[in-house]
C-alpha positions as CSV (number, residue, x, y, z in Angstrom):
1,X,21.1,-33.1,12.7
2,X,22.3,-32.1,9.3
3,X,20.1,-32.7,6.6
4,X,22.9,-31.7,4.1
5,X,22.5,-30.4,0.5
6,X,19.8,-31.8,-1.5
7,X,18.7,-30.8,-5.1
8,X,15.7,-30.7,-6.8
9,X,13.3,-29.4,-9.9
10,X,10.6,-27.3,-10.7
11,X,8.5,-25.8,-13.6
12,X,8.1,-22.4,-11.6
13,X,10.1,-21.4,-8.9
14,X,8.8,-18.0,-7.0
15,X,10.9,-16.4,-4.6
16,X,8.9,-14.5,-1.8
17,X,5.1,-15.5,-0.3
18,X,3.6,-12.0,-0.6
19,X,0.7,-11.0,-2.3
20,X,2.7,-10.9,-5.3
21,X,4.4,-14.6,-5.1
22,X,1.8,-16.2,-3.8
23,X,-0.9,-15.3,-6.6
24,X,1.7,-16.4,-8.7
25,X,2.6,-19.9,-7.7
26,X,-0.8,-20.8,-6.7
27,X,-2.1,-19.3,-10.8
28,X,0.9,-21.8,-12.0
29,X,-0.1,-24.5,-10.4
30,X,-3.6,-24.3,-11.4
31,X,-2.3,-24.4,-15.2
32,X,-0.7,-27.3,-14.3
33,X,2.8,-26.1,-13.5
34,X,5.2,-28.2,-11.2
35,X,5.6,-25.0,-8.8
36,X,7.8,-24.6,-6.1
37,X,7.8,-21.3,-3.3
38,X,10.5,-20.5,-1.4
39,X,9.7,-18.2,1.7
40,X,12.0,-16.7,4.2
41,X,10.0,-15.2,6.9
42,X,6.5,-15.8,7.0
43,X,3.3,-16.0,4.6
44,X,1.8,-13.3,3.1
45,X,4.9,-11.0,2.9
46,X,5.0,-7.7,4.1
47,X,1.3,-6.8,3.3
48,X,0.0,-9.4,5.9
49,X,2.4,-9.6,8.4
50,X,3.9,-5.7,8.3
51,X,1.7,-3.8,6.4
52,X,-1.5,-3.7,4.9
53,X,-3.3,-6.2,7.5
54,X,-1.7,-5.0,10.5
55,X,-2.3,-1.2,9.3
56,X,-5.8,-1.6,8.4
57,X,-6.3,-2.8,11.7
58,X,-4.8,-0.6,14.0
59,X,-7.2,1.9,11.7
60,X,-9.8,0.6,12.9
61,X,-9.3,0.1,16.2
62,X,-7.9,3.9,16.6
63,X,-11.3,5.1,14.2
64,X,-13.8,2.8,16.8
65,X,-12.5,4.4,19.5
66,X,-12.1,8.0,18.4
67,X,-15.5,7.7,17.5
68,X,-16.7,6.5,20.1
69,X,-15.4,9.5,22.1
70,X,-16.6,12.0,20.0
71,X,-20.7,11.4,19.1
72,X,-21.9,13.6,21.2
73,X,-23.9,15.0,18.3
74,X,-25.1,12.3,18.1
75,X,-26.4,11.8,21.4
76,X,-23.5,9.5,22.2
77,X,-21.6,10.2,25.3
78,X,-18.8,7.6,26.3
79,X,-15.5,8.1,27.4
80,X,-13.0,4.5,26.2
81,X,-10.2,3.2,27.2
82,X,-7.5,2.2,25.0
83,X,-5.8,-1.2,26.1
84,X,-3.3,-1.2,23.3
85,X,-2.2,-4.6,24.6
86,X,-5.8,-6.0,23.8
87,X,-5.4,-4.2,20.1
88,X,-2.4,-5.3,19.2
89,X,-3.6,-9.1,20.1
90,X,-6.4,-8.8,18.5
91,X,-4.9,-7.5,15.2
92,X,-2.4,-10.2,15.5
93,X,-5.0,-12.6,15.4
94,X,-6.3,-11.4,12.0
95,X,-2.9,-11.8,10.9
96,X,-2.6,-14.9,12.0
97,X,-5.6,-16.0,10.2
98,X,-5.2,-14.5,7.0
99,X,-1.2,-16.0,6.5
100,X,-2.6,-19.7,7.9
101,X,-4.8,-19.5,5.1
102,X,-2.0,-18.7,2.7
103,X,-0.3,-21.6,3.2
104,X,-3.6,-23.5,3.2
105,X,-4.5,-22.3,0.4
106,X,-0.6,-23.0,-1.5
107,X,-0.9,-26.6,0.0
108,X,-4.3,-27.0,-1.4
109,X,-3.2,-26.1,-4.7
110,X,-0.4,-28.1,-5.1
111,X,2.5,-25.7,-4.5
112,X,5.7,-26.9,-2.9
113,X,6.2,-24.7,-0.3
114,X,10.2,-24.7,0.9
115,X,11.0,-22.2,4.0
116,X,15.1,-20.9,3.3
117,X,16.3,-17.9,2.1
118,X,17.1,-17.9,-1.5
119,X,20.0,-17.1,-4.1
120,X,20.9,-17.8,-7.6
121,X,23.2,-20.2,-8.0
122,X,24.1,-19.6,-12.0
123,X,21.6,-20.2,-14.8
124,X,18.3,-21.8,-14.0
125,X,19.7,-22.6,-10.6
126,X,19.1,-21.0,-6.9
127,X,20.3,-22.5,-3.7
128,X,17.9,-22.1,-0.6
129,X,19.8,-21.9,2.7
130,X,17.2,-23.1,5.4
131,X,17.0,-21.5,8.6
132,X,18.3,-22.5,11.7
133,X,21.7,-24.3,13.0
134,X,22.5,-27.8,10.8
135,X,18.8,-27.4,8.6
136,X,21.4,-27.3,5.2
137,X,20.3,-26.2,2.0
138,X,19.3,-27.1,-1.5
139,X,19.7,-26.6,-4.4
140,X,16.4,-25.8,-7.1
141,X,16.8,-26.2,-10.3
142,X,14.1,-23.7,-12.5
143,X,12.5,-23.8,-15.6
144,X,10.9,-20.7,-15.2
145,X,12.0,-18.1,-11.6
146,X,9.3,-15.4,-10.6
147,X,11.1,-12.9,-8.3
148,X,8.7,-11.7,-5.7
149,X,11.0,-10.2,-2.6
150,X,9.0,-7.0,-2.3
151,X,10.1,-4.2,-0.6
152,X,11.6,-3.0,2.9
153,X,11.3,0.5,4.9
154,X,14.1,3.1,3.7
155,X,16.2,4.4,6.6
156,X,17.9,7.7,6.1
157,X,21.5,8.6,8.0
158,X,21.6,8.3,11.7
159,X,18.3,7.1,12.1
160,X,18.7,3.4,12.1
161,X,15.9,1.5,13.2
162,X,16.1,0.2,16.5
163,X,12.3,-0.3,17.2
164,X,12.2,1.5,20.4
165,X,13.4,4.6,20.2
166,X,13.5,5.1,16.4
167,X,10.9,3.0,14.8
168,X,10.0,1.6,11.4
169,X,6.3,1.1,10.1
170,X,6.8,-2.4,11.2
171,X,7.7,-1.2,14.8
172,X,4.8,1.4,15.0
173,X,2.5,-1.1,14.4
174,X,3.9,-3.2,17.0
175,X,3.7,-1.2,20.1
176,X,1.8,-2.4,23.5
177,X,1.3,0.8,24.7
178,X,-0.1,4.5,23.3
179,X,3.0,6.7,23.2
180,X,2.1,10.1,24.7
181,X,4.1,12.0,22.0
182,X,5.3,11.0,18.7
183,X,7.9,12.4,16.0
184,X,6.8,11.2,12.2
185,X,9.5,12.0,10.0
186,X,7.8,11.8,6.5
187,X,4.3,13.0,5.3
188,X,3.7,10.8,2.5
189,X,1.1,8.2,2.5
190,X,2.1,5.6,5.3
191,X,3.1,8.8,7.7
192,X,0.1,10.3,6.9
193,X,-1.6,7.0,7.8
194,X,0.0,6.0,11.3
195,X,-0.2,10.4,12.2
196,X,-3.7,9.9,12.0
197,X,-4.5,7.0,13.9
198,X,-1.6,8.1,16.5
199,X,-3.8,10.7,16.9
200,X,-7.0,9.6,17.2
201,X,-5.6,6.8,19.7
202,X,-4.7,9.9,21.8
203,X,-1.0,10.3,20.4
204,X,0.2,14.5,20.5
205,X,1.9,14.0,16.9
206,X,4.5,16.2,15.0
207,X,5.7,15.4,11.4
208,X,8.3,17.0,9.9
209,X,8.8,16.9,6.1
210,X,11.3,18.4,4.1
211,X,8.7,18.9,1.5
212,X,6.7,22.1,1.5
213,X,3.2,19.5,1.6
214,X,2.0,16.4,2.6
215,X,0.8,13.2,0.1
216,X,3.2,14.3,-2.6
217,X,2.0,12.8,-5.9
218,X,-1.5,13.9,-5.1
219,X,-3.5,16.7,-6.8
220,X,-3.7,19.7,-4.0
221,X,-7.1,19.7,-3.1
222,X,-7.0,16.2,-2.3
223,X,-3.8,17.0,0.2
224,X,-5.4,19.9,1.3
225,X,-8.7,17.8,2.5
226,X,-6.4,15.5,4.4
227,X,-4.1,17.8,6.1
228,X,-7.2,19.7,7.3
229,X,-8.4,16.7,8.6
230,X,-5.1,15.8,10.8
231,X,-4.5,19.1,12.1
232,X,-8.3,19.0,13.8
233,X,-7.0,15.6,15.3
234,X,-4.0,17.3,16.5
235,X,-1.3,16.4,14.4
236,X,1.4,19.3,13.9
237,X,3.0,19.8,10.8
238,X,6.5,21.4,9.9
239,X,7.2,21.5,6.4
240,X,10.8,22.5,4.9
241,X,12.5,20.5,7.5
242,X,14.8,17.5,7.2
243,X,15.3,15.6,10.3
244,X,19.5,15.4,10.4
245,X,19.5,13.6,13.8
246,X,18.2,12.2,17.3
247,X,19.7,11.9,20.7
248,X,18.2,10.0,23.5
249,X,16.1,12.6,26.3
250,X,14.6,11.8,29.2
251,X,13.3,8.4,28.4
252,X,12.6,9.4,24.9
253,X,13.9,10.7,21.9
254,X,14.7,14.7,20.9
255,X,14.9,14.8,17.7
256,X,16.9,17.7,15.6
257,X,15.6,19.0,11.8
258,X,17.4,21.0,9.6
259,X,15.6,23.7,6.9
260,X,17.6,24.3,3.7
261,X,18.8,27.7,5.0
262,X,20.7,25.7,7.6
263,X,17.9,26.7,10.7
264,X,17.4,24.2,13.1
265,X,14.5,23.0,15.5
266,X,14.1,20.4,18.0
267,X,11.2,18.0,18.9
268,X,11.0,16.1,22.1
269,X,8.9,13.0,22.0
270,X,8.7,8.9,23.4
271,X,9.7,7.5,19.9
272,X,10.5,8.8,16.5
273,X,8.8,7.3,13.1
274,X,10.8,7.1,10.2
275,X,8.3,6.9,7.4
276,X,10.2,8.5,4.1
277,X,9.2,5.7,1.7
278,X,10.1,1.6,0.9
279,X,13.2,0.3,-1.3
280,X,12.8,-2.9,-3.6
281,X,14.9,-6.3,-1.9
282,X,16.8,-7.2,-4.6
283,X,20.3,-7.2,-3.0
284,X,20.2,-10.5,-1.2
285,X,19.6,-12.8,-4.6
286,X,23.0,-13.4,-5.6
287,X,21.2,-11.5,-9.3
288,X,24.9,-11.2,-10.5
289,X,24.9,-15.4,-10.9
290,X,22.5,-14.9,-13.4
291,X,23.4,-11.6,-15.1
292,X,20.4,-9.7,-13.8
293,X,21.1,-6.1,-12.6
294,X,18.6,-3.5,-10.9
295,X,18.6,-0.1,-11.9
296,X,20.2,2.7,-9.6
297,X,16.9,2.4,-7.2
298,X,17.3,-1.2,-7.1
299,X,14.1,-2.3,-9.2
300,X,14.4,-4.9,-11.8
301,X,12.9,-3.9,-15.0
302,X,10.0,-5.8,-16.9
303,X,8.0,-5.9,-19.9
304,X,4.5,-6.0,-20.2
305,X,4.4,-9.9,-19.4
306,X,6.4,-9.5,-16.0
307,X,10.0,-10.8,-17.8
308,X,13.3,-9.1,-16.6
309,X,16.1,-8.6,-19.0
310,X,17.4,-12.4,-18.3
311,X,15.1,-15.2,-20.2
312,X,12.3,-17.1,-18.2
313,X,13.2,-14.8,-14.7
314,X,10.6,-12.8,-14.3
315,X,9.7,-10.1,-11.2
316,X,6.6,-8.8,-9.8
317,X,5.4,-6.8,-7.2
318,X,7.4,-4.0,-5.5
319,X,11.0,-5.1,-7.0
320,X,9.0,-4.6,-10.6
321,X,8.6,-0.9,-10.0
322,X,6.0,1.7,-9.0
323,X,3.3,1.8,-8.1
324,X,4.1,-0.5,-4.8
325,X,0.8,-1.9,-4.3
326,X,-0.5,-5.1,-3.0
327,X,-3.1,-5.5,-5.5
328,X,-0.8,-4.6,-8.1
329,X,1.5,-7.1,-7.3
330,X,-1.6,-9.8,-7.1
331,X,-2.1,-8.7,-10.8
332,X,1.2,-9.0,-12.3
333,X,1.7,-12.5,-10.4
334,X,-1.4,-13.8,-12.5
335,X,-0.5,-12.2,-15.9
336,X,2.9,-13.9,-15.3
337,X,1.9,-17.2,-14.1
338,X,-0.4,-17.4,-17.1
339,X,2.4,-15.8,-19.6
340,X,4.5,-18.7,-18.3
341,X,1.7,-21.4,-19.0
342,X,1.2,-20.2,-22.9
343,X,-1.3,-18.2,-21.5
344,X,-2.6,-15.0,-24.1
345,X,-2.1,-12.7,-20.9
346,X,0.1,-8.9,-20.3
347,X,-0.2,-6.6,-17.8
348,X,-2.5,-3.0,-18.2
349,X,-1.4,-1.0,-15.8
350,X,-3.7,1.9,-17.1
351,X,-6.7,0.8,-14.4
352,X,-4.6,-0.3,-11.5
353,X,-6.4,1.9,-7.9
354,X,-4.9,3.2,-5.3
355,X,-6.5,4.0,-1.7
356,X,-4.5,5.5,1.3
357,X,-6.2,4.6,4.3
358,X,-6.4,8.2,6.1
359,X,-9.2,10.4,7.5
360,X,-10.9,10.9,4.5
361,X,-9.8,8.3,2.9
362,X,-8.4,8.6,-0.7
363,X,-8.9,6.5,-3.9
364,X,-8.0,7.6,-7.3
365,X,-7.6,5.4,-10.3
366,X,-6.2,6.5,-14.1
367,X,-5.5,9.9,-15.3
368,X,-6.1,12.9,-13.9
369,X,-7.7,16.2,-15.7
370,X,-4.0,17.3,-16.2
371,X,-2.8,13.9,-17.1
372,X,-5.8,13.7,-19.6
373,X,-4.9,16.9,-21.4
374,X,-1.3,16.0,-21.5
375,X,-2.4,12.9,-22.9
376,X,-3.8,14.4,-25.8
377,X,-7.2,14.0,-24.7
378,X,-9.8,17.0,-24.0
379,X,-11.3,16.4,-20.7
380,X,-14.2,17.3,-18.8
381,X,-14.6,17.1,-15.3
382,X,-17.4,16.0,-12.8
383,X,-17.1,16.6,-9.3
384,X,-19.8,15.7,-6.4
385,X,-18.9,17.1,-2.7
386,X,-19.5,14.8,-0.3
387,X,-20.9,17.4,2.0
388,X,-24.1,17.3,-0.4
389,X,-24.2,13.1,0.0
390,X,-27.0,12.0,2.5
391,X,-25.5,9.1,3.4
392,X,-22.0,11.3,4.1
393,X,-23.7,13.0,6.3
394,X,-25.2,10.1,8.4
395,X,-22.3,9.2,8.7
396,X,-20.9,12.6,10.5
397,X,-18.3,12.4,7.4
398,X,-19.1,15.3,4.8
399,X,-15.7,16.2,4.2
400,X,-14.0,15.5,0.5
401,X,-15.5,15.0,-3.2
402,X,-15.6,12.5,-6.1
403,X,-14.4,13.3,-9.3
404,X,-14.2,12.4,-12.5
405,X,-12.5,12.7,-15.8
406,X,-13.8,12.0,-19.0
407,X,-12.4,12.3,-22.4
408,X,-15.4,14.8,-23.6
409,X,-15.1,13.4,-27.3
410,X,-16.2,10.1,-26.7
411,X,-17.4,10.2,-22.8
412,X,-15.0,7.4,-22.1
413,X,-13.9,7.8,-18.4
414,X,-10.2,8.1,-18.0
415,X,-9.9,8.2,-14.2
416,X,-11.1,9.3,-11.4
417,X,-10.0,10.8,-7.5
418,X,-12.1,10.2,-5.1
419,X,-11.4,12.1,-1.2
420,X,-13.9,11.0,1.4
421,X,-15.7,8.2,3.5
422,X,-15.1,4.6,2.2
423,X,-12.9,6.0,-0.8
424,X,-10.9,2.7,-0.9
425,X,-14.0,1.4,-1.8
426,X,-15.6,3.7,-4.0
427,X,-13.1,3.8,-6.4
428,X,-13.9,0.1,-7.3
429,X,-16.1,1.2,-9.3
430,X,-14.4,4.0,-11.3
431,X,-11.9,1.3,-11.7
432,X,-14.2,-1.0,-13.3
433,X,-14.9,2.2,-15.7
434,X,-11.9,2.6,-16.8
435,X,-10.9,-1.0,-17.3
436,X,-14.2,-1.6,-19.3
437,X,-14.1,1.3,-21.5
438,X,-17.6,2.5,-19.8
439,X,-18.7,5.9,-20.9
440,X,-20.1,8.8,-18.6
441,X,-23.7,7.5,-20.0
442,X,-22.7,3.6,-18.9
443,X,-22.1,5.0,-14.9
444,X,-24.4,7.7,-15.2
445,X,-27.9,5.8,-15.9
446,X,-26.9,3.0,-13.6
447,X,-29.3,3.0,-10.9
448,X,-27.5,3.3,-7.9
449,X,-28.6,2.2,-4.5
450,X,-30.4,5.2,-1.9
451,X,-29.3,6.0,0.4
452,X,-25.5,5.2,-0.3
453,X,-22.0,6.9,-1.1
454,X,-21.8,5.3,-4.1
455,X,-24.4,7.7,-5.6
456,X,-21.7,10.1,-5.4
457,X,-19.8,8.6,-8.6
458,X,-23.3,8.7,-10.2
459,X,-23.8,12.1,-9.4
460,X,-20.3,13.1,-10.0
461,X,-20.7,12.0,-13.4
462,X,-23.7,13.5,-14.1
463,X,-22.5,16.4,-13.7
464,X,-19.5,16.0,-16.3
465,X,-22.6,15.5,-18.5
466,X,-23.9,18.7,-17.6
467,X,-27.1,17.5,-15.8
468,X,-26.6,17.0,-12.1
469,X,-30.0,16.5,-9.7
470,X,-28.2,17.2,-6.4
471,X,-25.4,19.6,-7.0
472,X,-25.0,22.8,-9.3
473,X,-24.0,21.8,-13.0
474,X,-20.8,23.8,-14.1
C-alpha cells in the first residue's frame, strides 16, 4: 500500500537519534516544544549501535578473559575459552536495551518520533522519504531544524569496506569468531582500542601507521605508556608506513604498505581494519535547499549556541566539529534545545573530557602544561604515578600517572591527563575542577576515600602545591 505524501509541522525538528539528537529533542520537548525526530537507521546513533556501547563491551569481555588467564600472581590459575558467538550476543543485548530505552524514553517525553531518511526541501521545509517499497514520504515543515547526522568511518583508496575481508570499526565489532591474525591500519584512538582487545582476545596484531607514533594529539608520555602496554600484549607496530593496497591470500587478506621513500612491506592476515579516523554525514541533506554549506572537511560551522550560518538550523554533535565525542554531542544538544526555548544557555567547550578506552586507559580534560603556557598562563604541574597508588596495585595495574595543571598565580586548575586504571572515570573529577573554577586547595583538602584511585588526583595535586605525603615533592 502506498501511504502517499503527507505534510506536517513542528516547533523543533532534529535530524539523527544519537546521543547528540536525542538529548536534543527530548530537552525541547521538556520546554514545551512541539518536537519532531526523524531517524534513519536505529536509536541511539552510532555510539549505541556502532560504537561506544558495542566497543565498551567487547572491552570488557576481551579484559575478563585476558585476566582471567593471566592471575597467576595472584594465585589464580584458569585457562578460558572465548565463544565469541556468546560475546557478541551478549553485547547485542546491551544494545538492544539501551536504544529500546531511547525510544522509550522520546515517547515518554512527548517527541514525535518519524523513521525516513531526511532532506531539506527549501526553507523551513525537509521531506522524509520512509523506508521500504510504497511507505511514501512527508513533508515537515520546521520552525526551528537541529542537524544531528553524526559521523561515518573514513575509507582511504582501495580499501573499501566490505566487512569480511577489509573491515570498518562497525564490522570489527561484529565478528562471531576470534580472527587468528589481524592487520590495523591506523594507530589513533579507535585502532588503538580494537589492537588491544584483538589482543587480549588472543588476536596476533600488526598496525601500520604512517605516522612515526601512536595516539597522535596526545602528550608523549601518555603514548608512550600505551604503546608499552600493547607491545606486552603482542601487538606489532610499524610506523612510517601507509598501507597503498590489499589482495586476497589464502583465505585472508595480504596487505601491501608503502614508506615515504617508496619501500614496501607485506602483512599477511584473516582480515584488515581500517581505523584512520570518522568524517561528518552531511552530504545526504539536500544542505544546498537551504543555503547551508560545510567546510572542505564536511563539518557545518556553529556559534557558541549550536546555530549554523542559516537562521534557526542549528547542528550538534560530530557534523559541529571536533572533538567527536558522545558526551559532547549530549551537551551541545541541551544548550541548543534550551537556546531554542529562550533559554539563557551557550556551549563551554573549555571542560569537555575525553577517555580512550585502552590498556591503561586515558582521560584528560582542558589544557595541558604547554597549552597553559601558550595560553598566557604560568603553570605548575602535579603528577602522581600510579605505581605508588595502593589501590593500583591491588589491582595488578601500576602502570601510568595523574597529572595536573594549575595556573600557579591563582591555583585554579586548568586541566588535567590522566594514564592508568579507571582513567575514564577519574577524570570526572578534574573535569568538575575545571568547570567549577576549583583551586588546587578546593581538590587538595577534599578527603578522598582509602583505599581508592581517586586519591591519586588528590595526591597529584598536592604535589603541584609542593607538599605531597606519598610521592617525592618536585
Amino acid at each position: 500500500m502506498v501511504v502517499g505524501d503527507i505534510s506536517t509541522g513542528t516547533d523543533v525538528l532534529v535530524v539523527g537519534a544519537g546521543p547528540g539528537g536525542y538529548v536534543a529533542a527530548i530537552r525541547a520537548s521538556q520546554l514545551g516544544l512541539d518536537t519532531t525526530l526523524v531517524e534513519k537507521d536505529a536509536y541511539g546513533g552510532v555510539c549505541l549501535n556502532r560504537g561506544c556501547i558495542p566497543s565498551k563491551a567487547l572491552i570488557t569481555g576481551a579484559d575478563t578473559a585476558h585476566g582471567a588467564a593471566n592471575a597467576e600472581a595472584m594465585g589464580v590459575h584458569a585457562d578460558p575459552a572465548v565463544d565469541m558467538a556468546a560475546m557478541q550476543s551478549w553485547k547485542d543485548g546491551v544494545v538492544d536495551q539501551l536504544t529500546g530505552g531511547v525510544e522509550k524514553l522520546c515517547k515518554a517525553n512527548g517527541v514525535n518520533l518519524v523513521e525516513g531518511t531526511a532532506e531539506f526541501a527549501g526553507e523551513g521545509r525537509v521531506r522524509v522519504a520512509h523506508g521500504g517499497e510504497g511507505q511514501g514520504s512527508e513533508t515537515i515543515e520546521y520552525e526551528h531544524a537541529i542537524i544531528a547526522t553524526g559521523s561515518r568511518p573514513i575509507q582511504i583508496p582501495g580499501f573499501e569496506f566490505d566487512e569480511e575481508h577489509v573491515l570498518s570499526s562497525q564490522g570489527a565489532l561484529s565478528l562471531d569468531t576470534v580472527p587468528d591474525e589481524l592487520v590495523v591500519v591506523g594507530a589513533g584512538y579507535i585502532g588503538m582500542e580494537l589492537s588491544t582487545t584483538y589482543a587480549k582476545l588472543g588476536t596476533d596484531v600488526t598496525v601500520v601507521e604512517m605516522l612515526d607514533s601512536a595516539l597522535p594529539g596526545y602528550e608523549d608520555d601518555i603514548a608512550r605508556t600505551v604503546r608499552k602496554r600493547a607491545e606486552e600484549l603482542g601487538v606489532e607496530f610499524h610506523f612510517g608506513e601507509g598501507a597503498s593496497e590489499w589482495e586476497p591470500h589464502n583465505d585472508g587478506v595480504r596487505v601491501t604498505t608503502e614508506t615515504e621513500d617508496g619501500e614496501t612491506s607485506t602483512y599477511a592476515a584473516d582480515k584488515v581494519l581500517v581505523a584512520v579516523g570518522r568524517s561528518p554525514v552531511t552530504d545526504t541533506l539536500g544542505l544546498d535547499a537551504i543555503g547551508l554549506e560545510p567546510d572542505e572537511n564536511g563539518f557545518l560551522a556553529t556559534d557558541e549556541f549550536g546555530e549554523t550560518a542559516v537562521d534557526d538550523v542549528y547542528a550538534v554533535g560530530d557534523v559541529a566539529g571536533e572533538p567527536m565525542l558522545a558526551h559532547k554531542a549530549s551537551a551541545e544538544g541541551e544548550v541548543v534545545a534550551e537556546v531554542i526555548a529562550g533559554e539563557p544557555a551557550a556551549m563551554d567547550f573549555q571542560a569537555i573530557p575525553a577517555a580512550v578506552f585502552t590498556d591503561p586507559e586515558i582521560g584528560t580534560v582542558g589544557m595541558t602544561e604547554a597549552e597553559a603556557a601558550d595560553a598566557g598562563f604560568d603553570p605548575v604541574v602535579g603528577k602522581m604515578p600510579m605505581n605508588a597508588s595502593g589501590r593500583a596495585l591491588t589491582l595488578s595495574e601500576p602502570e601510568g600517572f595523574v597529572r595536573v595543571v594549575a595556573d600557579s598565580e591563582t591555583g585554579f586548575v586548568l586541566g588535567g591527563q590522566i594514564v592508568g586504571p579507571e582513567a575514564s572515570e577519574l577524570v570526572a573529577e578534574l573535569a568538575l575542577a575545571v568547570e567549577m573554577g576549583a583551586t588546587l586547595e578546593d581538590v587538595g583538602s577534599t578527603v578522598h576515600t582509602h583505599p581508592t584511585l581517586s586519591e591519586a588526583v588528590m595526591e597529584a595535586v598536592k604535589n603541584a602545591q609542593g607538599h605531597a605525603i606519598h610521592t617525592l615533592n618536585r
